[in-house]
Every structure is written in structure tokens, then in C-alpha cells.
C-alpha atoms as one frame of an Amber mdcrd trajectory, in Angstrom:
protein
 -33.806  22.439  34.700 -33.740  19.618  37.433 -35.513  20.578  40.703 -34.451
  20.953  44.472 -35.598  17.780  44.968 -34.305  15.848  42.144 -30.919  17.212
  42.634 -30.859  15.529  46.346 -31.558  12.161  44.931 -29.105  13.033  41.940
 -26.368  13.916  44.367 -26.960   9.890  45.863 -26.602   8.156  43.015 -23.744
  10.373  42.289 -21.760   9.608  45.427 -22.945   6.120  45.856 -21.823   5.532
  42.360 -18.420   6.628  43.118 -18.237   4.394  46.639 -18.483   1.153  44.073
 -16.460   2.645  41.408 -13.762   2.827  44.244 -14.090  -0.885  45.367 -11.965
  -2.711  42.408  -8.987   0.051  43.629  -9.493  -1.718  46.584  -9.615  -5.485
  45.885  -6.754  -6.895  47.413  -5.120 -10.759  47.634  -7.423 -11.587  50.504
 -10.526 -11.564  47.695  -8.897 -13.805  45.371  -7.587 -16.206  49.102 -11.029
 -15.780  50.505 -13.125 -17.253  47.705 -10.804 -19.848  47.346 -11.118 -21.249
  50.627 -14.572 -20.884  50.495 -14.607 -22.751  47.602 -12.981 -25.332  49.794
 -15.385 -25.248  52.765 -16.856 -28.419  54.229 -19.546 -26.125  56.691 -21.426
 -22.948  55.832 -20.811 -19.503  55.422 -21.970 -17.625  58.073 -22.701 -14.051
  58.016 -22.562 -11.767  61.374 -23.455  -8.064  61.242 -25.223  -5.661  63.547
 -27.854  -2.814  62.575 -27.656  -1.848  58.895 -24.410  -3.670  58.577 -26.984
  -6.938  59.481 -29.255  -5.961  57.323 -27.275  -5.712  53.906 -25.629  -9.143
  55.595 -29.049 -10.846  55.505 -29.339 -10.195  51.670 -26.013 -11.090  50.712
 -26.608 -14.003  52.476 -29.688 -14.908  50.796 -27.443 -14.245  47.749 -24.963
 -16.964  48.440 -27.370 -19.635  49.641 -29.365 -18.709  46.522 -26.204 -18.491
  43.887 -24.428 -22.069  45.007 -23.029 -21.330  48.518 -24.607 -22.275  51.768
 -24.849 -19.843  53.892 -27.258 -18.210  56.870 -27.342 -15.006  58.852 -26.765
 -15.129  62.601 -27.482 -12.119  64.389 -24.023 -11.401  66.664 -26.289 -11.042
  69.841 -28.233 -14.164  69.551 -24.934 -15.659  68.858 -22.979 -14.154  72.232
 -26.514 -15.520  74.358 -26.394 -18.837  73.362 -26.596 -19.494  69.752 -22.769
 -20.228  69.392 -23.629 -23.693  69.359 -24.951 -23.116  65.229 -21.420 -22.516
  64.468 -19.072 -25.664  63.656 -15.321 -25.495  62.809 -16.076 -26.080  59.148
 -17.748 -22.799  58.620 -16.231 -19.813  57.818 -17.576 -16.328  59.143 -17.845
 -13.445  57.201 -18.114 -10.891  59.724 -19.833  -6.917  58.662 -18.581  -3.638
  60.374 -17.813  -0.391  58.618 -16.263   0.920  61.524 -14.493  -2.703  62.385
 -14.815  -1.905  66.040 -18.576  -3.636  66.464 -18.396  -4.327  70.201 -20.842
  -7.119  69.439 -19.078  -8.704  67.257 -15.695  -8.570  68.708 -17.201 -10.180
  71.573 -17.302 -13.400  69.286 -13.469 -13.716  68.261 -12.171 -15.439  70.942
 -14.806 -18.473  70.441 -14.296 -18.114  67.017 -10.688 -18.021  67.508 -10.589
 -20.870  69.554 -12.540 -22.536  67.423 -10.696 -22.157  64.289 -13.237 -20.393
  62.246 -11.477 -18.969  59.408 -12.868 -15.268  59.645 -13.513 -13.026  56.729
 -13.931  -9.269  57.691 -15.757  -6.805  55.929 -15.251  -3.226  57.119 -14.076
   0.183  55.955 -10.949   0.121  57.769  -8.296  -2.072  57.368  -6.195  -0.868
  60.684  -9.921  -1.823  62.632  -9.796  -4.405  65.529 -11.984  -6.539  63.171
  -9.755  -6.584  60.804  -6.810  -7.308  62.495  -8.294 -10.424  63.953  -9.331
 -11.929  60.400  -7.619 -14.059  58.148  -8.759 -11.776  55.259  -9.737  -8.287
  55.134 -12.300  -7.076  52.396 -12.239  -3.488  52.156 -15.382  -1.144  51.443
 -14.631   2.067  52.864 -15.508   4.876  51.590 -14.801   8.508  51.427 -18.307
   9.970  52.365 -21.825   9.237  53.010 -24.303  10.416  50.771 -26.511  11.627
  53.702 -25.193  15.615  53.952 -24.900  14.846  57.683 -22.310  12.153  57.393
 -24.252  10.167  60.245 -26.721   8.157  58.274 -25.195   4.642  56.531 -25.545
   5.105  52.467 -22.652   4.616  50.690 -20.869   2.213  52.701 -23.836   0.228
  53.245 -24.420   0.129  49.305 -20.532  -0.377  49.276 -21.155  -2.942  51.597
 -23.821  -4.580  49.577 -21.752  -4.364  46.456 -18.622  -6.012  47.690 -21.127
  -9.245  49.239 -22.334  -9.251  45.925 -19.079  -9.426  44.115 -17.565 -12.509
  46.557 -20.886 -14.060  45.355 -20.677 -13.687  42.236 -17.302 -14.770  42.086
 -18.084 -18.016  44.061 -20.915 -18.500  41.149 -18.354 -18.371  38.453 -15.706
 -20.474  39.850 -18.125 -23.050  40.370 -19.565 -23.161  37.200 -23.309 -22.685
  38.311 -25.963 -22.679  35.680 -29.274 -21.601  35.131 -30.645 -25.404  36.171
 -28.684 -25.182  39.124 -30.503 -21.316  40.222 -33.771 -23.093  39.173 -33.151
 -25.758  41.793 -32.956 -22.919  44.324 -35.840 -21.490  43.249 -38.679 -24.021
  42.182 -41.608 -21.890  42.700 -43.270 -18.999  40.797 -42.560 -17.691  37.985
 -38.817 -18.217  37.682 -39.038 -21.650  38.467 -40.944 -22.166  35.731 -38.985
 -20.724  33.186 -36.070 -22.269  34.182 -37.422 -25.641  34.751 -40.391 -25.794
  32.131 -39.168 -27.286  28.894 -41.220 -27.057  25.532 -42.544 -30.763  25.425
 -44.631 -29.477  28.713 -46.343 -27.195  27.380 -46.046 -27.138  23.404 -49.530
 -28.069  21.302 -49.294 -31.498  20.196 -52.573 -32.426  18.775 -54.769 -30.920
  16.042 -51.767 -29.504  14.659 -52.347 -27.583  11.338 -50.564 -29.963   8.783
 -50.554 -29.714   5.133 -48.895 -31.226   1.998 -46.752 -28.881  -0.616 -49.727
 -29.287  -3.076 -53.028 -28.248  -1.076 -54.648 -25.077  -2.716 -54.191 -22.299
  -0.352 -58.042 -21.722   0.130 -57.539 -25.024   1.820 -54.797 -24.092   3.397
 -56.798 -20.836   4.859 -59.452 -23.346   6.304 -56.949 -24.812   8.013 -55.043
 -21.558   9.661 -57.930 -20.518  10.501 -59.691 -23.806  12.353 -56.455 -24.476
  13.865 -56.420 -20.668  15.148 -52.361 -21.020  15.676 -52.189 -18.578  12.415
 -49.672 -20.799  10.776 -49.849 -24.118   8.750 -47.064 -26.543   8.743 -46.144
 -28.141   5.178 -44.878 -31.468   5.779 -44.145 -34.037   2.788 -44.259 -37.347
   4.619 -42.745 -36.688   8.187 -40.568 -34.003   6.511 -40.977 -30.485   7.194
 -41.180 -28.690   4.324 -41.717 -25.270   5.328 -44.444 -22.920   7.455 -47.717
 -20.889   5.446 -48.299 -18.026   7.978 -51.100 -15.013   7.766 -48.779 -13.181
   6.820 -47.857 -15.316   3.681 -51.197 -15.627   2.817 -51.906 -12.074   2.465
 -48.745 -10.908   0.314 -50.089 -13.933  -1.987 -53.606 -12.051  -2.473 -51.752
  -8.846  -3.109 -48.952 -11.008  -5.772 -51.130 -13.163  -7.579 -54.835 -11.103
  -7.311 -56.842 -13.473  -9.393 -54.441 -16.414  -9.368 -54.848 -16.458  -5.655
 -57.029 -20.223  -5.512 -54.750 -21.392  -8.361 -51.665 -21.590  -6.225 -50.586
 -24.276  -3.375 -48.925 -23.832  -0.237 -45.643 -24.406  -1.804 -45.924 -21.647
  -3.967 -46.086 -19.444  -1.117 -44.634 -21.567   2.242 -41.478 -20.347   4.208
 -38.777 -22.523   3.693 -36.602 -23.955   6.326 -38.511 -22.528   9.260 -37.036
 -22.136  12.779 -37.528 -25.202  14.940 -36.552 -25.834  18.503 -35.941 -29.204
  20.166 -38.900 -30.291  22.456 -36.381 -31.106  25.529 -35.258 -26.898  25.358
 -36.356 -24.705  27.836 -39.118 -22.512  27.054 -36.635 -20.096  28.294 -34.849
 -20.906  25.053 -38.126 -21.286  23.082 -38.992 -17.224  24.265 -35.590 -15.867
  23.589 -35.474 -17.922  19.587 -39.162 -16.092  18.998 -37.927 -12.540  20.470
 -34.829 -12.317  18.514 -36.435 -14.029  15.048 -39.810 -11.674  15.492 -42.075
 -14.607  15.173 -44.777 -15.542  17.350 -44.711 -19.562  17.014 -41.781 -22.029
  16.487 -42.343 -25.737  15.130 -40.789 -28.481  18.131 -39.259 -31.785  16.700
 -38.000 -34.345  18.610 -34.554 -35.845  19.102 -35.112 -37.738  15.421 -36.307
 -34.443  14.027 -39.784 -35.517  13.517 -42.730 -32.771  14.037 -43.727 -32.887
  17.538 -45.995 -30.085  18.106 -46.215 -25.656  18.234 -45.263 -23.661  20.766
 -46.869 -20.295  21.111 -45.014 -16.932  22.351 -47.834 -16.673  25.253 -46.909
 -20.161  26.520 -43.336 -19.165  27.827 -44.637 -16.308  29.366 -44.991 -16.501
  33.623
């Protein structure tokens, strides 16, 4: 049986969960009109919001900035006592208010007015001052907060949070950004390194483990183990041939018991092995070993020609 306590944050996630679950009934021609001009913008999105409402504002701000769109925060206050002059007629405003009646920010229409800001209001009421004096109108309202006083912001500021994060990812998708494009947002740590790293820069290319079909496997054992990569790569001329793995090696003790130093690595190599183009991303080197269980994959180059190993360990962070 849950607890008291459990049950309170059970009860959130239950009415916050229903808040978004509400927002596509919601969604209106002014989503579809306001991603399209902001498509079109010359300037920079700029997001207003005060309190809580500036808070989630900041991160879907970050979002869009981070995603493909500029954008910055500007605090409504700074912006009433002088910092205006950060606002140019290109940008559009996408202005945060649950209520819609944000003295702060109402303060700000008639400059923004004036200067032909297109203005995209966020609140949870569409008949709200705010609203009224905005091109478009995204609605997040919401029937009630998951604090049992109704006073504190929860579900509209995760509604809130959710909508900014839908009109991002909307921008994201209509204009085609990839993962090279997020990695040129984010060059450092360890998603930048993913994203940017490809196999070539970090692959082993020298002292690779190479044998011929023929070479008894007690040779071939020598050289697993002194290359310490736990595979061998079978190559006849520049052409790989196949992969001898620990693995292989021990099911041929158990097959062919006295045999064993009698047999050659073709007897016993993996045909056709995976390989993976030394200009991928290790991104695409990690995923290739994940889904095929292996812990190595061979890298050729463009003229599929052995180029080197890369190791499971070297894609990760």
C-alpha cells in the first residue's frame, strides 16, 4: 500500500499529467501562424515573463537558442527601466502570464506596439489583456493547480513549460536541425564530444592484430593476446576476411579438443564482420556495438581498406 506521503507526490504527477494531456485540445491556428513567422524572423526571439512565469521563460529560452532559434530572456522590469533599447523591430516577443494581466508586462505593449514587434502571448486565458494585445495567443490554462491550496504555480507552470517546449520543438523540425547542428551549440563536455568526435579520432590504428586465413590458431592466440584488443583481424591481402575473437577461440577448444593446434584462423574466423566507416561518429560507432552485442568494430576507409579498431570504451564520455 502507497504511503501518505507518496500519495501527495502521486496526486502531482497525476494532475500535472492531465494539464499537458489538455494542451493539444488546446492548440489552435495561432501555433501553426506563430512558428511560421518565426521561422521567418530576421531578429531574435525574445522571451518576457515575471516570477515563475520568468523562470520557466528562461529555460525555454535556453531551449530555442540551443535547438536552432535565437533567442534571450529579458526580464520585463529591466526592460520598462531602460533596457528597451535590446529590442529591435525584427524580433518577435513571446510574452509569459498565466493570468495575462502581468502589470509588468503590459506596461511594455505600447513600445512594443509602436514598434511593431509581432507579440506572441502565452497565458491561461485567452479573454486576458495580454492576449488581446497579441498577434497570437498560445493557450496553457489549466483547470487546477496541483498545490491543494490552489495558490502555488504547478501545473500551469509545467503547462507553461510544456507548451515552450512544443513551439521549440516544432521550430527544430521545420528547420530540419540535426544532431551536427545541436553539437555546434554545444561544443564542450561530454555531448560535444559525441556528437562531434568521429571514429578516425580516436580508433587504434597501429599494432593492429592482423592475420592471414592460414596462421595456426596458437599463433593466432599470441596475437589476441599481445594485441590485448581480444580480437584478430583475418585479412588476405588488404581484404578483410573475417574477425577470430575469444570467444571463437574457446568454442574451437571445446569442438575440436585435440585438433585444436591443427586448425587455422579460417577454420574458425567470423565471416563478414561489422565494419563502420572511419568518418562516422562514434555516436554511430556506440549505437552499431550496443545493438550487435559486440565490444569492437573493424573501421575502413572510404576505399574500404582496414584502417584501424575501435573499442566500446572509446565512445564512451
Amino acid at each position: 500500500m502507497i504511503s501518505k506521503i507518496k500519495q501527495y507526490a502521486a496526486d502531482t504527477f497525476r494532475v500535472e499529467s492531465a494539464a499537458i494531456s489538455n494542451l493539444t485540445s488546446l492548440l489552435t491556428d495561432d501555433f501553426d501562424n506563430a512558428v511560421t513567422d518565426t521561422l521567418k524572423c530576421k531578429g531574435k526571439l525574445i522571451v518576457i515573463g515575471m516570477g515563475k512565469s520568468g523562470l520557466i521563460g528562461s529555460k525555454i529560452a535556453a531551449t530555442l537558442a540551443s535547438t536552432g532559434t535565437p533567442s534571450f530572456f529579458l526580464h520585463p522590469g529591466e526592460a520598462y527601466h531602460g533596457d528597451l533599447g535590446m529590442i529591435s523591430g525584427d524580433d518577435i516577443i513571446l510574452a509569459i502570464s498565466n493570468s495575462g494581466q502581468t502589470d509588468e508586462i503590459l506596461k511594455l505593449i505600447p513600445f512594443l506596439e509602436q514598434n511593431e514587434n509581432i507579440v506572441i502571448a502565452m497565458t491561461g486565458r485567452p479573454d486576458s489583456t495580454l492576449a488581446k494585445h497579441s498577434k497570437y495567443h498560445l493557450n496553457v490554462a489549466v483547470q487546477d493547480e496541483a498545490c491543494p491550496l490552489q495558490l502555488a504555480p504547478t501545473s500551469s507552470t509545467t503547462a507553461t513549460l510544456a507548451m515552450g517546449d512544443a513551439f521549440a520543438m516544432a521550430l527544430m523540425h521545420e528547420r530540419g536541425f540535426k544532431a551536427e547542428d545541436f553539437a555546434r551549440f554545444h561544443p564542450g563536455g561530454s555531448l560535444g564530444r559525441k556528437l562531434l568526435t568521429k571514429v578516425k579520432d580516436v580508433m587504434r590504428s597501429e599494432n593492429l592484430p592482423c592475420v592471414s586465413p592460414s596462421m595456426k590458431l596458437s599463433d593466432v592466440i599470441i596475437e589476441i593476446s599481445n594485441a590485448r584488443l581480444g580480437i584478430a583481424i583475418v585479412l588476405d591481402g588488404d581484404n578483410i576476411k573475417g574477425i577470430v575473437t575469444d570467444g571463437d577461440v574457446r568454442r574451437a577448444m571445446l569442438k575440436y579438443q585435440n585438433d585444436f593446434f591443427d586448425i587455422s584462423a579460417g577454420d574458425v574466423m567470423t565471416k563478414s564482420p561489422k565494419t563502420i566507416s572511419e568518418n562516422a561518429r562514434i555516436t554511430e560507432a556506440e549505437e552499431m556495438m550496443i545493438k550487435n552485442k559486440i565490444h569492437s568494430v573493424i573501421v575502413v576507409s572510404e576505399e574500404n581498406s582496414l584502417s584501424g579498431i575501435i573499442e566500446f570504451y572509446n565512445t564512451m564520455p
